[in-house]
Structures are given as structure tokens and as C-alpha cells.
C-alpha positions in Angstrom: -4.1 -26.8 -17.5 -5.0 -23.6 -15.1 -1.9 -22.1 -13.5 -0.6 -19.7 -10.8 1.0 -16.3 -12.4 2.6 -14.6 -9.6 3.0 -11.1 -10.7 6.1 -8.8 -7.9 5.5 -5.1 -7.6 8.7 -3.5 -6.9 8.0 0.7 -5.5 11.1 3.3 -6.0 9.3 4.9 -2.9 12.3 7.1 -2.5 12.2 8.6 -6.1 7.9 8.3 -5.4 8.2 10.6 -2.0 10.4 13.1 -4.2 8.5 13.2 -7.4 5.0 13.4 -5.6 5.1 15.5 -2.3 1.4 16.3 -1.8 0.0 12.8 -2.6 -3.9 11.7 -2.1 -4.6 11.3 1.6 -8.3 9.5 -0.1 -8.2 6.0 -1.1 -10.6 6.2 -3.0 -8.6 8.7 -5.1 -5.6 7.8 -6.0 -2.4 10.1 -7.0 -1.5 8.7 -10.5 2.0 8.2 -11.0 4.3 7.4 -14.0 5.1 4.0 -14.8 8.6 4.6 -14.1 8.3 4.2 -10.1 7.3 0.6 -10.3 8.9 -2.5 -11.3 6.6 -5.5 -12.4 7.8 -9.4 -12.9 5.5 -12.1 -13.5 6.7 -15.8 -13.2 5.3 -17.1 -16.2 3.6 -15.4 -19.8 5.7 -12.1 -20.2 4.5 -10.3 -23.0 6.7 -7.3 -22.6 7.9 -4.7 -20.1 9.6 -7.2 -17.7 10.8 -5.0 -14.9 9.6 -2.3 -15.7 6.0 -0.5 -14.6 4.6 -1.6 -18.0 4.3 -5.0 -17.9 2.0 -6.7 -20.4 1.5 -10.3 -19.6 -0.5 -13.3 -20.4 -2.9 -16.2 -19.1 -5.3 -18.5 -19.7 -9.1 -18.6 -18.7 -8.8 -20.5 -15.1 -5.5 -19.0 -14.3 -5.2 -17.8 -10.7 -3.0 -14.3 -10.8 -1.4 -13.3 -7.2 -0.5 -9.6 -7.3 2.4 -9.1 -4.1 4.2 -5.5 -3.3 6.8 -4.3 -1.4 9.3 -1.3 -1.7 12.5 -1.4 -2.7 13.4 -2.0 1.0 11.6 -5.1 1.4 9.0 -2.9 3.8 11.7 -2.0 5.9 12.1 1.2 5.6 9.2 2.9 3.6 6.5 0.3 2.9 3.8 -0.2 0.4 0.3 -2.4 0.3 -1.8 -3.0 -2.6 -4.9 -2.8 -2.3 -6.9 -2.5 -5.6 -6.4 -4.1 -9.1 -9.4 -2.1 -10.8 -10.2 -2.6 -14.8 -10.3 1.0 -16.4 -10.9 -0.4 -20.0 -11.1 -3.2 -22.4 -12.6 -6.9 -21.0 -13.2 -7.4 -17.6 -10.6 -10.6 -17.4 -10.2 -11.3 -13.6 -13.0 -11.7 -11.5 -12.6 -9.5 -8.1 -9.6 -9.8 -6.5 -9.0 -10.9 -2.4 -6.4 -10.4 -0.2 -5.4 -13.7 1.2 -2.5 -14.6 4.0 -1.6 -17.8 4.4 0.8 -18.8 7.3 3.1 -21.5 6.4 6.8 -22.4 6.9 9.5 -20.3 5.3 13.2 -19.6 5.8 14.9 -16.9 6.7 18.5 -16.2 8.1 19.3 -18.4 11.3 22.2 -16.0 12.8 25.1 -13.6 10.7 26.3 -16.4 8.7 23.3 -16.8 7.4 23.4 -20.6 7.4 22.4 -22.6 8.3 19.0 -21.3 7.2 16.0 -21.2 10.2 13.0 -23.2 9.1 9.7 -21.5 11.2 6.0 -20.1 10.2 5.6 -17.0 8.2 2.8 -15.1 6.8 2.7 -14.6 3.5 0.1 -12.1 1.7 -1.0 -11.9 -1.6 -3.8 -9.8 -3.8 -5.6 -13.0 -5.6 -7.9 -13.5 -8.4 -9.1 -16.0 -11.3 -8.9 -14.9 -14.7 -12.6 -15.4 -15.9 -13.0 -14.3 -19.8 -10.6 -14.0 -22.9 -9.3 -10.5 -24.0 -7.8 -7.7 -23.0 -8.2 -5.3 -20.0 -6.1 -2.5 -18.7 -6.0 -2.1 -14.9 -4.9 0.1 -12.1 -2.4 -1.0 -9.5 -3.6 0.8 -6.3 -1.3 0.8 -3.6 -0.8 2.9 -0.3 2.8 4.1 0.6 3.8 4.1 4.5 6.8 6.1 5.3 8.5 6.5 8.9 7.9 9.5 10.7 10.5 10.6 13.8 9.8 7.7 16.2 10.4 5.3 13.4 6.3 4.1 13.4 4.9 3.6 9.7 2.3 6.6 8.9 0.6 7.3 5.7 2.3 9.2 2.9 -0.5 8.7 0.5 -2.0 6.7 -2.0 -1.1 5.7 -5.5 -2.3 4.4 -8.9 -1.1 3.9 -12.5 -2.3 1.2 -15.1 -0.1 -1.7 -16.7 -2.2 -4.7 -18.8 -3.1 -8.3 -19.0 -4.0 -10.2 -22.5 -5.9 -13.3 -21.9 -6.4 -15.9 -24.8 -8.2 -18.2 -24.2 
């Protein structure tokens, strides 16, 4: 029976902004960066590498995968997009991936006590494929990095890249 994998990408773009001053201002050439910037969970299949930027996980031919980001602040302060899961080697498993938003209801805080919760439409966004064909491929997370300049408005830093992978059986 096909499932949903949702797979959270988690930036360090503090540590990122540090370690990578001079980042790619091209997106279609991405800075690469060490796998120890991001943070990867998936909701179902873990292989290995939970939580960290080499995650290794699982699915099944018919599978949807959702790819989401964010940084460390939740977007708040620095913020981060993905845009590109790209195969570098071994199967081509997913067929090409979508961004999707869908609006629906969500909760969030209702005042400083937090609760009673607020019930009201929010956008959520995701980076969306199907898993096509059994085997193995090793991808590239591409992502661009916002920061804040003086006035507090998001501008580019740069954009990013490194490569975790997904082992389809069957």
C-alpha cells in the first residue's frame, strides 16, 4: 500500500553564513556544503543518519516523498527554500519533483498562554514527488539561504547543495 514519507530539512544557517562567506549568487550552481549543516528526518523508513545531513531512507514504488525546509529559526530569522532534489548517480527513483502549497486549517498560539490553541487557514508548502522505479539514487538537496540585511527584509545570501540518499525496494 503506497504511502506519504515526509522527509524535514533542518539548516544551521548560522554555522552555514560562518563556514561559507562567499556563497554562489547562481542557482544554477550551487556552493556545496558539508553534511554537517543540515539535519534530515523522515516520518517513516529510516535507513540510517536520522538527524543528521546523511540520511539514508527507504520507500516503496508508488510512494509520494514531500521534501519541507526551514532553518533552525523556523524562517524567522535567516530562512531557507528548497528548490531542487536533483539525482547525481545511481537509479533515477523519483519522478520530477513540484512544489505544491496547499492552504488548509492549522493551529497556532491563540494569545501568551498559548491555549487555547487558534484554529484558522495556513499555507503549507512542500517539494513533492512519486517514487517511480526500484534502486538506489543519490541526490542533491538544493536550497537558497535568505538572511536579513539592516532593515530586517530577507535578501539573498546564496545558494546551497550537498547529496544525502534514498534506497527504493520495490
Amino acid at each position: 500500500m503506497s504511502k506519504t514519507i515526509n522527509v524535514h530539512v533542518t539548516i544551521d544557517t548560522i554555522a552555514l553564513a560562518k563556514a561559507y562567506s562567499n556563497p554562489s549568487k547562481d542557482f544554477n550552481n550551487p556552493t556545496g556544503i558539508g553534511h554537517n549543516f543540515s539535519y534530515m528526518i523522515a516520518t517513516s523508513n529510516t535507513i540510517s543518519g536520522s538527524g543528521t545531513g546523511d540520511l539514508n531512507f527507504s520507500a516503496q514504488v508508488g510512494d509520494t516523498v514531500r521534501f519541507f525546509g526551514n532553518s533552525a529559526s523556523n524562517n524567522f530569522e535567516d530562512a531557507i527554500l528548497l528548490y531542487g532534489i536533483d539525482r547525481f548517480g545511481g537509479v533515477e527513483v523519483f519522478s520530477p519533483f513540484m512544489s505544491l502549497t496547499f492552504t488548509k486549517n492549522g493551529v497556532s498560539p491563540s494569545n501568551q498562554n498559548v491555549l487555547p490553541a487558534h484554529i484558522g487557514s495556513q499555507q503549507f508548502w512542500f517539494y513533492q514527488s512519486s517514487v517511480i522505479i526500484a534502486g538506489t539514487e543519490n541526490y542533491k538537496v538544493v536550497f537558497a539561504f535568505y538572511k536579513r540585511d539592516e532593515n530586517g527584509n530577507p535578501i539573498l545570501f546564496g545558494y546551497f547543495q550537498w547529496d544525502p540518499t534514498i534506497t527504493v525496494t520495490g
